[in-house]
N, C-alpha and C positions, 0 to 999 in steps of 0.2 A: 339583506341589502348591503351590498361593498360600499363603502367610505374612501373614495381618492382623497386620501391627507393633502396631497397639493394641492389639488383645488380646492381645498377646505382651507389650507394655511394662506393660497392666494385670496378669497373671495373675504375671508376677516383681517386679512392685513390691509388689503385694500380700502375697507369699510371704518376700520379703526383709522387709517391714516386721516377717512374724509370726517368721519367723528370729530378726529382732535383739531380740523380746523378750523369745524362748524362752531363747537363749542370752545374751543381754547379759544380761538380767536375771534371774539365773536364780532367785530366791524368788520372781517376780512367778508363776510358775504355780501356786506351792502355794499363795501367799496370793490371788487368785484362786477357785483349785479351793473354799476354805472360806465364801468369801461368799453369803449367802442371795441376794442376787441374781441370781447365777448359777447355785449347786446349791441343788438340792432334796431330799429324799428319795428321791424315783424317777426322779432322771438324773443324780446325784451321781459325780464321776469316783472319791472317794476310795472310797464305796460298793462302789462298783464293783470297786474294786482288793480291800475285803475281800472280797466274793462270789468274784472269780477265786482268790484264794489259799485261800481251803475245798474251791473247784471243783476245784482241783490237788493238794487232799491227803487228796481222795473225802471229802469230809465235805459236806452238804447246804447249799449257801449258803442256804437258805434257814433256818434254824434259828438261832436267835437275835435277828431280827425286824430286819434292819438293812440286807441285801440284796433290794431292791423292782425290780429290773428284769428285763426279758426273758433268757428261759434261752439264747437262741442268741445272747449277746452274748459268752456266755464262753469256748464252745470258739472263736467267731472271736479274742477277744484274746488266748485260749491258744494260740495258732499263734504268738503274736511271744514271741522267745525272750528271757529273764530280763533276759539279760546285755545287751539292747540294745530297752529293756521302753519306757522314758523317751524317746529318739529315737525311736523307731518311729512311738510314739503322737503324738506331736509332729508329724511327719510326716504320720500319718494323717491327724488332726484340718484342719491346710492342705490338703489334698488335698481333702477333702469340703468346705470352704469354696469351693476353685475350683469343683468340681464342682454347687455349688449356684450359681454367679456364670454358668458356663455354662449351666444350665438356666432361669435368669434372663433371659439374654441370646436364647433361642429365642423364649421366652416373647414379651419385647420384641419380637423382631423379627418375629412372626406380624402385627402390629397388630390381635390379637384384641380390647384393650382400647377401640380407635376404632371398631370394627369390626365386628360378628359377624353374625351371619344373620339375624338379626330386629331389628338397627336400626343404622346409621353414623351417627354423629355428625358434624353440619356442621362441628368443632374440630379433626375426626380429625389433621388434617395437622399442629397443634401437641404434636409428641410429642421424646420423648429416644431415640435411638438403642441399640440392646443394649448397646454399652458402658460407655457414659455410668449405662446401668440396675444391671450389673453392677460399674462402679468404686461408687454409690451402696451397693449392697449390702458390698464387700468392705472401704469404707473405712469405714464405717460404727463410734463405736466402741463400740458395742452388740455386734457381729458381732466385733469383735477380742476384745473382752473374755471371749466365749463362748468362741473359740477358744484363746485362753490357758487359761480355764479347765476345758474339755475336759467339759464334762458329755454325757450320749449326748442328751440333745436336738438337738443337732446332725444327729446321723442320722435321725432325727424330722424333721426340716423338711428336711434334702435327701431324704427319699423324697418328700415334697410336692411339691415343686417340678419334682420328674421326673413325678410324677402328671401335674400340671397341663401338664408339657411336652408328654407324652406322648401327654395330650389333644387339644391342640392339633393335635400332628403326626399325628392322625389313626391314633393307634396305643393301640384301646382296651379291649387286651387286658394292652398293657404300665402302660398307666395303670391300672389296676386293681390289678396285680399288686404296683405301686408305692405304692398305695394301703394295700393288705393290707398290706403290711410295715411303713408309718408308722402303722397303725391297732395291729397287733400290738406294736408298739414302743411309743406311749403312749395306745392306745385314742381319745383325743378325736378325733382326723382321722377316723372313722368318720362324726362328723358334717356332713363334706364330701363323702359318697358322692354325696347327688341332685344339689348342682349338679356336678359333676365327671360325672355322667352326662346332664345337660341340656348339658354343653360337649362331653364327646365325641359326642354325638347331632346337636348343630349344627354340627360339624366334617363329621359323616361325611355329612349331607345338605347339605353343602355343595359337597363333593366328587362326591356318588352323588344327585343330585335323585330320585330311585327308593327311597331310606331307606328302611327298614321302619320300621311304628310308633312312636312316644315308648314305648309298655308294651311293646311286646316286648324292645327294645333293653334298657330300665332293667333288665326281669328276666333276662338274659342276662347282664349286666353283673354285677349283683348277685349273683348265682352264680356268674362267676368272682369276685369280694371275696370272696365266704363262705367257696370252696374255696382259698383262698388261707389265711387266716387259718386253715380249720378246717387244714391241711398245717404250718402255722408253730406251730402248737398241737398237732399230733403230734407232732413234731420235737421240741422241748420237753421231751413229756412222756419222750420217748426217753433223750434229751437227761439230764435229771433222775433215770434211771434206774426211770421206770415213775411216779411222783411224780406227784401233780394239786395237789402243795399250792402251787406257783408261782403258781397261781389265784389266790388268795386274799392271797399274798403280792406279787403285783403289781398287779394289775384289782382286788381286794379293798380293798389299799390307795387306791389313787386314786377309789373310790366310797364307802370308807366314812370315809377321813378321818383313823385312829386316829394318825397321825402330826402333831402341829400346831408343826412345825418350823417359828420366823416364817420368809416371807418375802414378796413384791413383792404377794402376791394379798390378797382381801378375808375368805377362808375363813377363817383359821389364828386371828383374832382375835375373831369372833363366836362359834364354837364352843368356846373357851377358856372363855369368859364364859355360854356356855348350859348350862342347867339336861339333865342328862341324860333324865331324861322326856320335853325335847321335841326331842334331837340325832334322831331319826328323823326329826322331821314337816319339821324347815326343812332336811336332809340331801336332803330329796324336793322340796324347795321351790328349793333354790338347784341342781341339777343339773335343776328344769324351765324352769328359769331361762338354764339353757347353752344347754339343747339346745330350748327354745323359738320359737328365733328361724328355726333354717333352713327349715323350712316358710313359714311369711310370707316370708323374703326371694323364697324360689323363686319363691315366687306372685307375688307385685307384680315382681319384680326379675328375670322371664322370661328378657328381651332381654339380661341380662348377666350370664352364667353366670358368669365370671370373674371380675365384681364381685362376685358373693352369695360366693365362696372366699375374696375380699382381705376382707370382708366378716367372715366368718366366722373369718381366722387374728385381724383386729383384737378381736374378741368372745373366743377364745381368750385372750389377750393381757390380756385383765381380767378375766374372768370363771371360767376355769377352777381347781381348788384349789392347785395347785403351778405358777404362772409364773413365768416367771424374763425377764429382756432378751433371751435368745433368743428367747422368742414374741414380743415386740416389733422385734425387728431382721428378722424373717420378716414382719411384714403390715408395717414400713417400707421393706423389698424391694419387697412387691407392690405398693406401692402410687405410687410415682413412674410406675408405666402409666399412672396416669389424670393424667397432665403437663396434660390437654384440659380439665382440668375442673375444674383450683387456679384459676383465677381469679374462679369461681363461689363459692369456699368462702369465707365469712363470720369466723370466729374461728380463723385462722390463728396470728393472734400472741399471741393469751389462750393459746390449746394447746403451741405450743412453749414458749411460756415457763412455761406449768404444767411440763413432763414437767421442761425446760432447770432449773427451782428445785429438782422433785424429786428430778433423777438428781446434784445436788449436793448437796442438805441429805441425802437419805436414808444416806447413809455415816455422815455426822454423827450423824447419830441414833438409828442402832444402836450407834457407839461409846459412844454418851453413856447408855444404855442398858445397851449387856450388859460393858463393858468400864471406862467410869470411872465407873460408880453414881451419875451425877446427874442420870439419868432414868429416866421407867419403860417400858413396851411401849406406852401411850399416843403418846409421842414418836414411834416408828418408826410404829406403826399411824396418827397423820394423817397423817404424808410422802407412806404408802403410798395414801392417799385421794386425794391432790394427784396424783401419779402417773396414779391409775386415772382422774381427773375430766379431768387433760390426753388421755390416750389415747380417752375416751369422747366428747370434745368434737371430738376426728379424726374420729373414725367415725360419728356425727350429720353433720358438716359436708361427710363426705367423700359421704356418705348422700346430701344434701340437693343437693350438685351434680349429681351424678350425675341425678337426678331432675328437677333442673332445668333441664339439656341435654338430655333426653327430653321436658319440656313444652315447651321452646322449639322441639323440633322440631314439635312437636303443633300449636303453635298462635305460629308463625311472628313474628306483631305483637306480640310480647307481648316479644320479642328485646330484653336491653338496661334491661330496665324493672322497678321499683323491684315487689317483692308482699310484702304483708304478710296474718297471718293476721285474719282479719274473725269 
């Protein structure tokens, strides 16, 4: 059995780094765990921990309005025993960060991203190696700061990542399967099903020039997602003791909003300030607004099933009601793939340095906010604008390369040369 030293000197330097913050520093995960940054509502590790301790003393975590997460997270955290509750979890949480740095590094190393069935890129060959993709992800400190602070989003973006693997590898029974679990766990990855089935379709007629269909394949697919989820939603209700009200108490929550805990997204402060008469009409306004976009991408953006994903987690990432830096450290994972296509991109250094101003002042300005009273939710809500305008100026720009290494391939002479719109 061959030993790759890199990825062996990455996956323990990684693990050592989150060691020493676990234990060296040992208040850094409480204080952590309590930042709106990191937790939300419905992936909150502290959350969490009160759901488990009702769950283990037969009382309905659900009762009381304060536990928002999926029912099968708690007999799995009830398996680690009291006495050794803190390490475990600590443990777990690095475990599923390598775990996501490996499915990263597959990912990378398909060169799906220069590559796919219906168009190669003349750049293809200007790319980063899986480990280089995967030290990007692990050292990331968006990715550390998650993992210190332990919220289950974490398990959320490693089922993705296995999706998209899984895709890749031609295995798209387990991609699916992996899909239903990160859809069940916080529902938005649902709206990754069609391209995630326009990438396993392209894999698999890659492999089988004889493929059946685009529609037979999608509805095949699509029924295993459904019977995935509808089996993770028996279990549940099993789980819950016959119970449907986790419904409402989870998927309830993240569609209707009643929680407007601040943090990193654009929701929590417009519905603060909206008139109840019209919280139904922009509630429908701003989730068609989510979920808007993945049909057009599909469409125009055929040729790059894995772009409309990286696409799509960056769209997550702003737009969704409860993000946190973990949806952002997941679509800055994916998207060092397109290595081929930074040099196309236009406002590079306006975008990092919006998010680089943001992920500095916005500490600031929750403290100055809810902690020393010399500001108001104003303060925190434009940081959080600067934030959302740096991330949104990525995914236009990241858009607009991509697009533009498809016309250069279209139309050859044009390689090189200045376009503006007329």
């Amino acid at each position: 059995m061959v030993i790759d030293r890199r990825k062996t000197l990455l996956f323990t330097s990684a693990s050592a780094i989150r060691l020493l913050l676990f234990f060296g520093f040992p208040s850094l995960p409480e204080l952590l765990t309590g930042r709106v940054e990191i937790s939300t509502p419905v992936t909150s590790f502290k959350r969490l921990q009160e759901g488990l301790f009702l769950y283990t003393h037969n009382v309905s975590p659900y009762d009381g309005g304060v536990f928002h997460q999926a029912p099968l997270l708690l007999p799995f955290f009830a398996l680690i025993p009291p006495t050794s509750f803190a390490f475990a979890t600590k443990l777990l949480y690095i475990l599923t960060d390598l775990l996501c740095a490996y499915a990263l590094m597959q990912i990378a190393e398909s060169g799906q991203s220069g590559s796919s069935r219906l168009f190669t890129s003349p750049r293809k060959d200007i790319r980063w190696d899986g480990v280089a993709i995967g030290a990007a992800y692990l050292f990331n400190p968006f990715t550390i700061a998650t993992c210190i602070g332990r919220p289950t989003s974490v398990f959320t973006n490693c089922a993705i990542l296995f999706a998209v693997a899984n895709a890749i590898s031609r295995k798209p029974l387990s991609s699916m399967l992996a899909l239903g679990f990160a859809s069940y766990l916080s529902m938005y990855p649902t709206l990754l099903l069609p391209p995630l089935i326009l990438l396993s379709f392209d894999r698999q007629a890659d492999f089988d020039k004889r493929a059946r269909s685009l529609v037979r394949f999608s509805v095949l697919e699509a029924s295993i997602f459904t019977a995935s989820i509808g089996w993770l939603l028996y279990m549940s209700e099993i789980v819950t003791g016959g119970s449907w009200q986790f419904l409402s108490s989870t998927y309830g929550v993240q569609l209707l909003l009643p929680d407007l805990t601040p943090n990193i997204g654009l929701w929590w402060y417009f519905f603060i300030e909206m008139f109840d008469s019209f919280r139904e009409f922009f509630l429908g306004v701003f989730w068609l607004h989510l979920g808007g976009y993945v049909g057009g991408l599909c469409i125009r953006l055929r040729k790059h099933p894995l772009f409309i994903i990286t696409t799509m987690l960056g769209i997550f990432a702003v737009f969704k009601p409860y993000p946190t830096v973990s949806d952002t450290a997941l679509y800055f994972a994916m998207l060092p793939l397109y290595r081929h296509v930074f040099p196309l991109m236009r406002y590079t250094f306006f975008a990092i340095s919006a998010i680089f101003y943001a992920t500095l002042l916005g500490p600031a300005f929750y403290h100055l906010w809810i902690y020393a009273g010399s500001g108001n939710a104003n303060f925190f809500y434009a940081i959080t604008l600067v934030w959302s305008l740096g991330l949104v100026l990525v995914l236009a720009d990241s858009l607009f390369a991509v697009l533009r290494d498809e016309w250069e391939v279209e139309r050859p002479e044009m390689k090189g040369k200045d376009i503006k719109q007329i």
